[in-house]
C-alpha positions in Angstrom: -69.2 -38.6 18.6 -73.1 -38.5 17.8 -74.5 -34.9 17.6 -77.4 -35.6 19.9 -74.3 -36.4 23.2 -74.0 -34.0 25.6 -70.5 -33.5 26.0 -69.1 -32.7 29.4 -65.6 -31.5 29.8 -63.3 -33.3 32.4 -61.2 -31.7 34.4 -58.0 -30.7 31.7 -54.8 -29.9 31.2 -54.5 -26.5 29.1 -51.8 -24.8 28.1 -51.4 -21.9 25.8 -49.4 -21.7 22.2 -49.1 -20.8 19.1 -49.6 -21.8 15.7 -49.2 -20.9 12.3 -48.5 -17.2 13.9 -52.0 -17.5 15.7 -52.7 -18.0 19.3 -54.1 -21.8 20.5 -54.9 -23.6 23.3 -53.3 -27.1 24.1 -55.7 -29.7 25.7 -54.2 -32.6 26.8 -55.5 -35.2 29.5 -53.7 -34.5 32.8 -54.0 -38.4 34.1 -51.8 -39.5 31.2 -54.5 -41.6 30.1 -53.5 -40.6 26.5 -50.3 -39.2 24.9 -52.6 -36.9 22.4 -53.2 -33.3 22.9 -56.0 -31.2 21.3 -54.8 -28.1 19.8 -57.9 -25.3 19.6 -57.7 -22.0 18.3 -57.9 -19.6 20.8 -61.1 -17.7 19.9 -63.0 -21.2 20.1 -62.3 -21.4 23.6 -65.5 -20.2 25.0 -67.4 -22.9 24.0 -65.1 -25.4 26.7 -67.2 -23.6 29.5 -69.9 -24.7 28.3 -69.1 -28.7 27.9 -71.2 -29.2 31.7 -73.1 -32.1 30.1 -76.1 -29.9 29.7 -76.2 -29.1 25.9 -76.2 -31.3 22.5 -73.5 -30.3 19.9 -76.2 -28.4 18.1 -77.6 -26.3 21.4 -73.3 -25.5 22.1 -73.3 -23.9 17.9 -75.6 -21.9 18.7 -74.7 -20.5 22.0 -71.5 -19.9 21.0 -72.6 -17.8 18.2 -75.1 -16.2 20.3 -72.2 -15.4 23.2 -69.2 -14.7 20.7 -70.7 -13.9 17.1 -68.5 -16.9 16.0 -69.8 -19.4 13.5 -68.5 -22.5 12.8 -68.9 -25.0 10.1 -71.9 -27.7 10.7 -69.2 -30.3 11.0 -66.6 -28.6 12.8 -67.8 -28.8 17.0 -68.5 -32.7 15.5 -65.0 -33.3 14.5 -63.6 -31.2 18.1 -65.2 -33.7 20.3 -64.7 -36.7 18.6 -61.0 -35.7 18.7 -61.8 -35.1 22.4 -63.3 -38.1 23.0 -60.3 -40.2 21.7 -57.8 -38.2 23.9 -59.6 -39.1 26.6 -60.9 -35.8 27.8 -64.9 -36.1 27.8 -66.3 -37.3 30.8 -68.0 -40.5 29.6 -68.3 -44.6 29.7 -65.4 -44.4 27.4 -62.7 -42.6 29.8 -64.3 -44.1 32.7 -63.4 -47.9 31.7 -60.1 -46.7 30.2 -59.5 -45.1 33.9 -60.4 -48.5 35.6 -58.5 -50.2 33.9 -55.6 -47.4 34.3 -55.9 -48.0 38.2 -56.0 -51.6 37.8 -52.7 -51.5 36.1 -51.4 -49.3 38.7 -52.3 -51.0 41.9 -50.8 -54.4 40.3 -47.6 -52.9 38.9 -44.2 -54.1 41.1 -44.0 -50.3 41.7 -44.7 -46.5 41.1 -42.6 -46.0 37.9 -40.3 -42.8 38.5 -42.0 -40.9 35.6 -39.7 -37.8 36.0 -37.0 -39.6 35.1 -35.4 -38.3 31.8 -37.5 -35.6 31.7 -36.6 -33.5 35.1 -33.5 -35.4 36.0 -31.2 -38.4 34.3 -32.2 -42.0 34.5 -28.9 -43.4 34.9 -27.5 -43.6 38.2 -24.2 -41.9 37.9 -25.3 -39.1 35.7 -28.4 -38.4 38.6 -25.3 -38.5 40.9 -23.2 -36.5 39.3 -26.0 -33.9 39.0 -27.1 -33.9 42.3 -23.4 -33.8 43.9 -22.6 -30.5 41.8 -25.7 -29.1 43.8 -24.4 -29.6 46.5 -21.2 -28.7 45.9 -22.1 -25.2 44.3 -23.6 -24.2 47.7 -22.0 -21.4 49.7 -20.3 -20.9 52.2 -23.0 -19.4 54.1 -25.7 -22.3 52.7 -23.4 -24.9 54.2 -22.3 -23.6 57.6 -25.8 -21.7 58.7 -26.8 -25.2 60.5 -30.3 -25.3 62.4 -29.6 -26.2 65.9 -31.5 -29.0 67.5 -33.0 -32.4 65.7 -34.7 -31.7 62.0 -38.1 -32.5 62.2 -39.2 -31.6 59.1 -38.8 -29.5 56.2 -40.4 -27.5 52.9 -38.6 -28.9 49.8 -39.5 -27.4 46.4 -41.4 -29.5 43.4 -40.2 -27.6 40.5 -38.1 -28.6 38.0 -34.5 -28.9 39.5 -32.9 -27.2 36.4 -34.4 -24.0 38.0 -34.6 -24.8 41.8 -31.6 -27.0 41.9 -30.0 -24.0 44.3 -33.0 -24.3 46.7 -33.5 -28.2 46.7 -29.5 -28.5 47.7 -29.5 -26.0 50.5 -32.7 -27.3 52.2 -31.8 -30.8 51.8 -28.1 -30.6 52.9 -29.3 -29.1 56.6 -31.7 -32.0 56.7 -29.0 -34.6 56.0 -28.5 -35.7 59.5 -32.2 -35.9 59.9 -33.0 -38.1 56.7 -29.9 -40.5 58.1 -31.6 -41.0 61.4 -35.1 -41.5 59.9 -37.1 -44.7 60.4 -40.4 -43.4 58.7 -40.5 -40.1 56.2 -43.9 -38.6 55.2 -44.0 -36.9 52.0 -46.7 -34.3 51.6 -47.1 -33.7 47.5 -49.3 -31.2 45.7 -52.0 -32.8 44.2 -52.2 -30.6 40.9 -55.0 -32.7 39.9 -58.0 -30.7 40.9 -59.3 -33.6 42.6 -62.0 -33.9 45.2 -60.3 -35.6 47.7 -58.0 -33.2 50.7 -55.8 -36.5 51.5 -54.9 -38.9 48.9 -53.1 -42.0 50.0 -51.3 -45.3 48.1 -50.2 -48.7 49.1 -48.0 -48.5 46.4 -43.9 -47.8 46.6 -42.0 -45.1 44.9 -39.8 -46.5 43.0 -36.3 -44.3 41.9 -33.4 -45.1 40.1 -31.4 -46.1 43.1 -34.6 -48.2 43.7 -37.4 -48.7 46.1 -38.7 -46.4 48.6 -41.0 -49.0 50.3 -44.4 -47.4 51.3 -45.3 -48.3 55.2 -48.7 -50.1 54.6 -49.6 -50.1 58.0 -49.4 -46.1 58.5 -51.6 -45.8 54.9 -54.0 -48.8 57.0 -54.4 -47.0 60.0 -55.0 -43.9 58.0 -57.9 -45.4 56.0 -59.3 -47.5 58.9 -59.9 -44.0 60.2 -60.9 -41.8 57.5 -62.3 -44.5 55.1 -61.5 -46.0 51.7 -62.2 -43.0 49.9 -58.9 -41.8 50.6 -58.0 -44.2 47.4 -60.6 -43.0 45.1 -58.3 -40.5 43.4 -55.0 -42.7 44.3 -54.2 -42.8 40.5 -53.2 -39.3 40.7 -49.9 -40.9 42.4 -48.8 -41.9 39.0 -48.3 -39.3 37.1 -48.3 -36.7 40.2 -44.3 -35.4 39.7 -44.7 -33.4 43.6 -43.7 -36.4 45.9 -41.3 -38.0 43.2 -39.5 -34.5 43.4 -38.6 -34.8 46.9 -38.2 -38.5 47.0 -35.3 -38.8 44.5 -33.6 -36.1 46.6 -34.4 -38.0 49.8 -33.1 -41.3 48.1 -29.9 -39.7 47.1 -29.4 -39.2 50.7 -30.3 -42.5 52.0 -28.7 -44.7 49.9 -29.1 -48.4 51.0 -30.3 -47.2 54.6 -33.6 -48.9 55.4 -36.2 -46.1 55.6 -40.4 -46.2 55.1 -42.1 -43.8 53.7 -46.0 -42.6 53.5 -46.4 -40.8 50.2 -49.4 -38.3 50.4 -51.3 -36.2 48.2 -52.7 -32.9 49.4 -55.9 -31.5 47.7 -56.9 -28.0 47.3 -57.8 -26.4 50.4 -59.9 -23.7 48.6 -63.2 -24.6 50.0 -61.8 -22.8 52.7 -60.6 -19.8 51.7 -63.9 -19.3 49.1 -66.3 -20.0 52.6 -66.2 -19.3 56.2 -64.8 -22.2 57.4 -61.3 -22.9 59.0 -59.3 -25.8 58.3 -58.4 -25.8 61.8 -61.9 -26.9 62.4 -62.3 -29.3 59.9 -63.0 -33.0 61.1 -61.1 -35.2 58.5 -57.9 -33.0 58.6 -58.2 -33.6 62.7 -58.2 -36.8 62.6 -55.5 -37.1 60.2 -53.7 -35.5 62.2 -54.0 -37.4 65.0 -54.2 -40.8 63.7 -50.8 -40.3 62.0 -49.2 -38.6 65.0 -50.3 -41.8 66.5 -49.2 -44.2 64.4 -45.7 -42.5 64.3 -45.3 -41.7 68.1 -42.3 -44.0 68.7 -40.5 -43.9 65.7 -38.2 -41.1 64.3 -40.1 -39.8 61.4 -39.2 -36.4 59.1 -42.1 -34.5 57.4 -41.6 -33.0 54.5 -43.7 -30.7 52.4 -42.9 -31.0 48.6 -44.4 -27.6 47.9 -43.7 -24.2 45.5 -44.8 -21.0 46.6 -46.4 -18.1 44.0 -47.5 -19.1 40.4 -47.7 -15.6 39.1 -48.1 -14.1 35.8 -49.2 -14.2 32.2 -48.5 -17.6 32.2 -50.8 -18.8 35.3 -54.0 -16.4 33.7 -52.8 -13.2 34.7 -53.8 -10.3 32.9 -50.8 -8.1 33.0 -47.1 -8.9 33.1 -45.0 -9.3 36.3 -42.4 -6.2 36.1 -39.8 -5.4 38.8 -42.3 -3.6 41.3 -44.5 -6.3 41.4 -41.9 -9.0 41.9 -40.5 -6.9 44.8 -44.4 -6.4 46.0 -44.5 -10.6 45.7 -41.0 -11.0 47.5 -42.4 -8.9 50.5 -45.6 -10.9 50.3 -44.0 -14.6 50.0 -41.3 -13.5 53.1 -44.4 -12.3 55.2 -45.7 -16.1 54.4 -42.4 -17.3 55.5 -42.3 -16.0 58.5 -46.0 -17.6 59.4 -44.4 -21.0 57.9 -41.1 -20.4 60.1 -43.1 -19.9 63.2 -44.2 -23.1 63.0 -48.2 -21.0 62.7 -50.1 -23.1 60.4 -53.7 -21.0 61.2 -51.8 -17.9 60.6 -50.1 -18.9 57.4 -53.3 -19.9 56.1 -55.4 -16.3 57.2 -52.3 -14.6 55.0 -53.7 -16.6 52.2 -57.2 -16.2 52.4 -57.0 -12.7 53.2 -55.6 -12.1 49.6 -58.2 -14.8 48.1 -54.9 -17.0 47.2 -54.3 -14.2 44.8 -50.9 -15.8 44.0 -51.7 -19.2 43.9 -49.8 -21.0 46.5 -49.9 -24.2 45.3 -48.1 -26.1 48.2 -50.8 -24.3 50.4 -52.0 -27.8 51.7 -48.8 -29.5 51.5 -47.3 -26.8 54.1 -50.5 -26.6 56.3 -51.0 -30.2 57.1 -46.7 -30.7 57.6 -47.6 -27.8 60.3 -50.4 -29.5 61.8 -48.3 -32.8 62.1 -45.5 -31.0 64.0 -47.3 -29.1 66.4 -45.4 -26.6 68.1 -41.5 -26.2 66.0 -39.8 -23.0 64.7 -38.4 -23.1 61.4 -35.1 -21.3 59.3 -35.7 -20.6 55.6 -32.4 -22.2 54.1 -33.3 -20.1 50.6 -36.0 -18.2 48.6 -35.9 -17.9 44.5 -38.1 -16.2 42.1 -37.6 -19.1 39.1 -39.1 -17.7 35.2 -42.2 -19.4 34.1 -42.3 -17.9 30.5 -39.7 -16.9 27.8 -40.6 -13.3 28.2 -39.4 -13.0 31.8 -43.2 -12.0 33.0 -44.3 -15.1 34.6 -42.4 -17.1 37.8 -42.9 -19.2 40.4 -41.1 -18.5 43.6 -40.0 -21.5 45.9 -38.1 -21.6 49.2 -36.7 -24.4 51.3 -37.4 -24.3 55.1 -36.1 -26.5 58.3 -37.7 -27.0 61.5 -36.3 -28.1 64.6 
């Protein structure tokens, strides 16, 4: 990379590390555009914040002395983004033609590839089974028999890992058995952990698993774009390597089987703008008419929404200062079951004001997920089947809590 380019950063992937006995950032390209991570050394880290597309190589040495005291060899920021720049993650010509033709590849593929396979769960078909059944079958007494009365509607499914939230993934999903059975259309709401611009992402695309295909009901994802515009695909790549909707599906596909079954895959964006400013998402415009034109488009069939969504992200290992010790996961336990309670009640607006009251201080990443699955079932009251606090960091001071939650 040429000194006199102006790097700006893309939205990344960074995760902390160490080596040689010193502490390091990991940089790697979120998109899966490339397999190749940067590793930087931890005090260098400042000068990421200031990749905006502003500053030559030479005007970023400086500044970072100026801000830091650090000085770094003449070649050194020279040999850092050229070793960005081939992972992908400078925001230039480069990674935009190798994102084209990344979509292009996509859209055209038979299929969206499961990507978690062999990494979350097993590939092969009587392993996944076998896993999944001793789920199930490690469920109490009380998880099996504490049956919501009336017709599932919808539900809150977990997307973590299902080493950790196995427990919570089982329970929810066994009391929505009867539900997914009698399903003509499901509607999967992911987290979008992309940071992307766009609240509703949508695909044309089926998700595939390894029992198969879960074909995507084109004419729902139509109407939906007829309505809100074709900008609902602009970030559809995000799909691909997007583990949130996947999580749920495979879950849902054990369930189904060979029963024919549609589904609408959906991406939720951050709803952030919101709780920074002083607008509602109650009185947003494009989350109203989503709304509507899906309730629409679904009013005579039986459909299931589901919210693949986690709960807290708390701890050294999300950015926090200090370490999570008993009091405070006690503290967090209180907080997530007064969130509960909002989600059980079937009260999107008030789930959303306990949020933004505490500034989202512990990141509730299926934030969107849960508030537009509320919005799309209007008035329904909801059980939590389960609530876990699941580690996040070797040291036991970092989690993420989940839960899994019906409504009837």
């Amino acid at each position: 990379m040429s000194g006199e380019m102006k790097p700006k950063l893309r939205h990344i992937q960074v995760s902390q590390g160490q080596q040689y006995g010193q502490p390091v950032l990991v940089l790697s390209d979120p998109c899966g555009l490339s397999d190749c991570s940067v590793v930087l050394p931890a005090n260098i880290a400042p000068v990421l914040e200031l990749c905006d597309g502003s500053r030559d190589i030479a005007a970023l040495r400086t500044v970072l002395e100026l801000r830091t005291g650090l000085r770094v060899g003449p070649d050194y920021l020279e040999q850092l983004f050229a070793a960005l720049d081939r992972a992908f993650l400078i925001d230039n010509e480069r990674f935009a033609q190798a994102y084209k033709e990344a979509v292009e590849r996509y859209r055209s593929a038979p299929s969206r590839p499961p990507v978690m396979a062999d990494k979350v769960y097993p590939s092969n078909i009587e392993l996944l089974e076998h896993t999944l059944r001793q789920y199930f079958d490690a469920l109490t007494e009380e998880a099996e028999s504490g049956h919501v009365t009336g017709r599932v509607r919808g539900l809150v499914s977990p997307h973590i890992d299902y080493m950790r939230g196995g427990a919570i993934y089982a329970g929810v999903w066994r009391q929505a058995e009867k539900a997914v059975h009698g399903a003509e259309l499901i509607i999967i709401l992911g987290t979008n952990h992309f940071d992307g611009q766009k609240l509703i992402t949508l695909t044309r695309q089926s998700y595939a698993t390894p029992w198969g295909l879960l074909p995507t009901d084109r004419g729902v994802v139509d109407k939906v774009a007829s309505v809100l515009g074709e900008g609902v695909f602009s970030e559809e790549f995000n799909h691909c390597n997007e583990h949130s909707v996947e999580a749920a599906a495979v879950w849902l596909h054990y369930l189904l089987k060979d029963k024919g079954c549609k589904l609408v895959p959906v991406l939720c964006g951050s709803l952030h703008k919101f709780i920074d400013g002083d607008k509602h998402p109650g009185d947003d415009d494009e989350i109203a008419r989503f709304v509507e034109t899906v309730r629409k488009a679904t009013a005579n069939r039986r459909t299931l929404i589901v919210a693949a969504a986690d709960l807290a992200h708390v701890g050294p290992a999300f950015g926090d200062r200090y370490p999570i010790n008993l009091l405070e996961k006690a503290r967090i336990s209180a907080a997530d079951n007064e969130l509960m309670a909002a989600i059980a009640r079937g009260d999107a607006d008030g789930m959303f004001m306990h949020v933004k009251r505490e500034r989202d201080r512990r990141r509730i990443c299926g934030l969107s997920s849960i508030y537009l699955a509320l919005r799309l079932l209007g008035e329904t009251k909801g059980k939590v089947t389960d609530y876990a606090q699941c580690p996040a960091d070797q040291q036991g001071t970092s989690f993420v809590s989940i839960c899994g939650i019906v409504f009837s």
